[in-house]
C-alpha positions as CSV (number, residue, x, y, z in Angstrom):
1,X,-107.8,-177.7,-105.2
2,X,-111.1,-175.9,-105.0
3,X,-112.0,-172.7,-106.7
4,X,-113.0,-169.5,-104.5
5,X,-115.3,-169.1,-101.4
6,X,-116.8,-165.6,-100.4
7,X,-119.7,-165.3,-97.5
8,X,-121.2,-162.2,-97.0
9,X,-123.4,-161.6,-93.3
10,X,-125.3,-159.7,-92.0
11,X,-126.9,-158.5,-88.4
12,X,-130.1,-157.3,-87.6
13,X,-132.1,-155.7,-84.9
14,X,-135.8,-155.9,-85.5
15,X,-136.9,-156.9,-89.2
16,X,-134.8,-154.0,-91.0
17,X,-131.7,-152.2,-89.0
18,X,-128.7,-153.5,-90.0
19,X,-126.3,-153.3,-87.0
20,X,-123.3,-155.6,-88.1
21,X,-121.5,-156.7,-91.0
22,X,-118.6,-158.8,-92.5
23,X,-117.0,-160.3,-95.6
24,X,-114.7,-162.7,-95.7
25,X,-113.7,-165.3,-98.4
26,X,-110.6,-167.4,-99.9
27,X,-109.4,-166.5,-103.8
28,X,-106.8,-168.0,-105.7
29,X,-104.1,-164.9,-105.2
30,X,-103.5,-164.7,-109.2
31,X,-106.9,-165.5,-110.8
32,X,-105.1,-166.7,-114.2
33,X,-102.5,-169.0,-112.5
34,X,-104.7,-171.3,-109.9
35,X,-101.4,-172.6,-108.8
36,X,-99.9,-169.7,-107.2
37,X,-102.0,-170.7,-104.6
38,X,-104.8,-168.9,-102.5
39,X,-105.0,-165.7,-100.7
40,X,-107.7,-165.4,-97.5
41,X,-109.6,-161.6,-96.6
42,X,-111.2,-160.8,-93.9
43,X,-113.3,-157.5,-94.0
44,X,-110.9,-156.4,-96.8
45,X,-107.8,-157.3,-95.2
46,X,-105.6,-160.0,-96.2
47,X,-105.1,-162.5,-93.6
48,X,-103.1,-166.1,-93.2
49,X,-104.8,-169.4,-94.3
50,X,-105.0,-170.8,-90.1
51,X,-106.4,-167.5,-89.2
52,X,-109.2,-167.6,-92.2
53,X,-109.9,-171.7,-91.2
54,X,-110.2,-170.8,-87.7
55,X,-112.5,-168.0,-88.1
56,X,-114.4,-170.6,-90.7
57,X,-114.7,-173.0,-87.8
58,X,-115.9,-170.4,-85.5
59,X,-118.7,-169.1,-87.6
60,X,-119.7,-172.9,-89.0
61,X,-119.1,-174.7,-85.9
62,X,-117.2,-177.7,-88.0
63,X,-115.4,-177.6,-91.3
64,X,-116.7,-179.8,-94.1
65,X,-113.8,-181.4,-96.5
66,X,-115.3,-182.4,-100.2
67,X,-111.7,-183.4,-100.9
């Protein structure tokens, strides 16, 4: 199992107004216990594992496996 992912992007118009934004990332849900498995956010709301791969994919346009 792999440890945590978070991305963090940004829009801009022009060189410096921001016009978009969005967090999203995948965190073991208890930090101290790796195997009580993962929980995946979205813009601060938790959402399910498909939903957070298929947003992934979107955004990546293919999902890498180092498994």
């Amino acid at each position: 199992m792999r440890g945590a992912e978070s991305y963090h992007m940004e829009k801009y118009e022009g060189a410096d107004k921001l016009v978009a934004k969005m967090n999203f990332s995948e965190k073991f849900a208890d930090a101290n216990n790796p195997k009580a498995g993962k929980k995946y956010v979205l813009n601060g709301k938790e959402i399910s594992s498909d939903e957070y791969a298929a947003f992934a994919s979107k955004i990546f346009a293919a999902e890498e496996s180092t498994d």
